[in-house]
N, C-alpha and C positions, 0 to 999 in steps of 0.2 A: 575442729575449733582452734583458732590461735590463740597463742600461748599469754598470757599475762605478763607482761616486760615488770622486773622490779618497781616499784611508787618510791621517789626520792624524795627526801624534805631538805627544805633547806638549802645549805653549802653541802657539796656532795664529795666523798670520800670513796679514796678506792673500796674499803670495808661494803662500804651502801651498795656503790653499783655492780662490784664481782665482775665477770669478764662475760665481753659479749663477741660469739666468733663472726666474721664476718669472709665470706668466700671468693670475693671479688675486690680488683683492684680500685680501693677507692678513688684513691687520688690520682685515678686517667677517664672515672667513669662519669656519665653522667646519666647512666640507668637507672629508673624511680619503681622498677617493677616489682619491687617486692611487695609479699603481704601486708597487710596495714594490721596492727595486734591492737584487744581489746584491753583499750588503757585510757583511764576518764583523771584528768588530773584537778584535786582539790585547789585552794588560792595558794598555799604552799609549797605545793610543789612544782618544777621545772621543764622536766625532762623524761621522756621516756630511756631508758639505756641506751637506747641505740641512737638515738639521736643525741645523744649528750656525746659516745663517742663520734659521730659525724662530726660535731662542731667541732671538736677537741683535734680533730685531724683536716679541720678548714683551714684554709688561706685566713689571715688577720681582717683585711678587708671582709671576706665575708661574716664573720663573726660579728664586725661591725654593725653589715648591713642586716644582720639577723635580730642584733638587740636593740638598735634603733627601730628596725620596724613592728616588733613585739611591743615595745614602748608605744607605739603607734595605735597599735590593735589594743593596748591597754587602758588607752583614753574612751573607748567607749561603750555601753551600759547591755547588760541583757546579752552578748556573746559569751559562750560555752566554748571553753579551747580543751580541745584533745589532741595527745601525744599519737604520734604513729613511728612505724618504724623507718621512715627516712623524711620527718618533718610533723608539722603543724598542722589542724586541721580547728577549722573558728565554722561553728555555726552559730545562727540568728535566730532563735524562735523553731527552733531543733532544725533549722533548716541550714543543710552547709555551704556555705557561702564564699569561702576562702580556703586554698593547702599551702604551705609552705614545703618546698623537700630542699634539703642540706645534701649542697654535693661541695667537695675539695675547693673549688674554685668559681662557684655562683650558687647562687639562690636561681630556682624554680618558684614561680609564682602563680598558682591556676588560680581565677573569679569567676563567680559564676557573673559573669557579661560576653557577650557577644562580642570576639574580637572585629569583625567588620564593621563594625561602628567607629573604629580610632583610623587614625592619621597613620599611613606607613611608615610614618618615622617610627614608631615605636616599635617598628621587627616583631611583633606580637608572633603568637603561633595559635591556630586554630585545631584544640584537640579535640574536636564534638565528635569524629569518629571515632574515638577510643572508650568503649562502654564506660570505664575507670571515672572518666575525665567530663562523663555528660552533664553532673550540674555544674563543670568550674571548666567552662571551656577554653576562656582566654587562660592563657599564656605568657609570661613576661620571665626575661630571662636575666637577671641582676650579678652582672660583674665586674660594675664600674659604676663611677660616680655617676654617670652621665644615666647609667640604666635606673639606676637606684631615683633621681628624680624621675623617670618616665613612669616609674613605679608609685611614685603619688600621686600621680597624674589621673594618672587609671583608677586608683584606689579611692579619687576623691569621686566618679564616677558611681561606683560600689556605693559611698556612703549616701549618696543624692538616692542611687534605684530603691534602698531600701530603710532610706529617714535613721539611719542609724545614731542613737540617742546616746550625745555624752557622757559621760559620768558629770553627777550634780559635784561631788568632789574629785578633783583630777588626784591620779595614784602620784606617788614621786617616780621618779625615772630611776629605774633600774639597772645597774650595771651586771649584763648579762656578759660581757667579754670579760671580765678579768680572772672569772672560776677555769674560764674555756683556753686560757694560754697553757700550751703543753713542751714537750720534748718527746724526744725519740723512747727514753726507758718507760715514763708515764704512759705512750701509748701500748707498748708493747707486753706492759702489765695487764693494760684494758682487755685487752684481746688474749692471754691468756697465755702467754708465753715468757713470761719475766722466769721461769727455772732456767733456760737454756743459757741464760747469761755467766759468762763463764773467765778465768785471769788471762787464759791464752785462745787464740780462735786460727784454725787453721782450716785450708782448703776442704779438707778431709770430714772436718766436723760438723760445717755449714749447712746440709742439708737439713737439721733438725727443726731448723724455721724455712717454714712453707714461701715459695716465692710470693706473695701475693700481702704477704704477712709481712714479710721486710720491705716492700714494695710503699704498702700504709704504712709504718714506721717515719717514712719523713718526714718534715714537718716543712711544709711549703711558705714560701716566702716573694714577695714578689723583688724581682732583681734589681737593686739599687744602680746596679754597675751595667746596665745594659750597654754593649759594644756600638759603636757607631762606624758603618763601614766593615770589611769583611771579616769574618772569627778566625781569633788568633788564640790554637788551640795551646793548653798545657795540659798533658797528660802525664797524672803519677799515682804510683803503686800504694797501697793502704800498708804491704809492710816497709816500702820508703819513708812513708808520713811517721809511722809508728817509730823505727829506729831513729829518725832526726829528730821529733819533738816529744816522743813519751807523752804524756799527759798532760802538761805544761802550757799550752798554746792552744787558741783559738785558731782555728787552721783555717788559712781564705787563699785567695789569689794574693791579695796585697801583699800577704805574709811571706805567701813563697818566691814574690821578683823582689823582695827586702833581702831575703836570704839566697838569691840567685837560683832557685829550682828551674825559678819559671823565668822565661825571656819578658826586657821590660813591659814589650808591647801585647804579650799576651792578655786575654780579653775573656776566656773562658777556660772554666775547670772540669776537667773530667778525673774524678778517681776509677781509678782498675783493683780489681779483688783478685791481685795477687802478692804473695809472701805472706808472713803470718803476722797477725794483731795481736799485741803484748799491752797494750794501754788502752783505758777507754778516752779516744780518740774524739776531740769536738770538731767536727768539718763543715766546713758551708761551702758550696759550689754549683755549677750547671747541671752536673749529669753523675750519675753513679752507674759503673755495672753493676746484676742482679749480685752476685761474690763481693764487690765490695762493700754491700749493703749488710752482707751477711756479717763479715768479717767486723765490721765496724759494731752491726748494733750485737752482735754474743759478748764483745768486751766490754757492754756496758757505755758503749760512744753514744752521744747526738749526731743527728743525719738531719742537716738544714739544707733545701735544695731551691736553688733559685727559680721563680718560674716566671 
């Protein structure tokens, strides 16, 4: 029998949710296969744990697209929402009709409709071979503005097949993004690793946190500074970063063709996990070695990664 994930109320507190491990690399995956745990949530409460850390380790956009379409689901009467453990699950008259699952970088959409009924514009996915997936066959894959309307599109579909009845009074609109913004030690709490955080981090030490573990630690961002024409690499060391600005500085590209590191016309950053981390360190850039992730988040650093 699966396990019963914590019930949270409320604004949720590390205290409430305790830590939930996770063994795979979120933020590259988009696999929904885990078990689904039995968990019924009251009008109070939000979040199963495991999906409250899913969001908490989402791209901003997705979080968006998550609490605008909960507000969505929340306009209307007679739907039963249950927590699972990678999303959302809405039935109608106990019958389920809609999952949501929360990956790093899109929302997963299953309805129970028939995706060959829509217009190939919308990329839909037909999962009726997957036992899992046979009453919520269509598929919609939400990682952009432009997906995100196709996604009402469909959904207005959904409300026609099954008369789905407004609320006689509409709820107020929820701000479900503003609990879910995080950083690199908040996540690394969640998961259950906030002891290994340490004043000094060295080669030697690093293995203490599981690759996969500092891997989810980032906190994804989408690239404001995207390059135009071909990458123009700068590459530098996490104890370079460390002996030049201590703690002191927001570390970017900017910062380092300001102070001469980086050449003017470089265009991306890559940190390397070598020499030792004395500061906890704020970095935003393209890419991280697996070492320098380590080196950064033991001293206690945020790991913002462009994507």
């Amino acid at each position: 029998m699966a396990r019963k994930d914590k019930k949270i109320k409320g604004q949720i507190s590390e205290e409430e949710l305790g830590t939930v491990k996770l063994d795979f690399d979120f933020a590259d995956s988009e696999d929904d296969e885990e078990e689904l745990v039995d968990y019924v949530a009251s009008e109070d409460q939000k979040y199963s744990n495991k999906v409250f850390l899913r969001l908490k380790m989402a791209m901003d956009r997705v979080k968006q697209y998550y609490s605008d379409f909960r507000n969505e689901m929340n306009k209307y009467d007679k739907i039963t929402f249950r927590s699972t453990s990678t999303g959302d699950t809405y039935l109608y008259k106990r019958k389920v009709i809609l999952k949501v699952s929360i990956f790093a970088r899109a929302l997963k959409i299953y309805m129970n409709l028939n995706p060959k009924d829509f217009d190939e514009k919308y990329h839909l996915v037909d999962m009726s071979d997957i036992k899992k997936y046979e009453s919520t066959p269509l598929m919609i894959r939400v990682g952009s503005d432009r997906s995100y309307k196709y996604l009402l599109e469909i959904f207005e579909s959904l409300i026609n097949k099954y008369r789905l009845p407004l609320k006689k009074v509409q709820p107020e609109v929820i701000d479900y993004v503003s609990e879910l913004q995080s950083n690199t030690q908040e996540i690394l709490g969640l998961l259950g690793y906030q002891e290994v955080v340490t004043k000094i981090a060295t080669l030697k030490a690093i293995d203490v946190i599981p690759n996969n573990v500092a891997k989810n630690c980032q906190v994804l961002v989408t690239n404001p500074f995207k390059a135009k024409g071909s990458k123009v690499i700068c590459e530098v060391t996490v104890g370079e970063l460390s002996a030049a600005f201590k703690d002191k500085y927001q570390i970017n590209l900017q910062l380092l063709i300001d102070v001469g590191i980086a050449s003017a016309d470089a265009n991306y950053l890559r940190i390397i996990g070598k020499g030792d981390c004395r500061y906890p360190l704020d970095i935003q850039a393209n890419d991280y070695d697996i070492n320098a992730l380590k080196l950064i988040i033991m001293t206690g650093g945020n790991v913002v990664k462009y994507v």
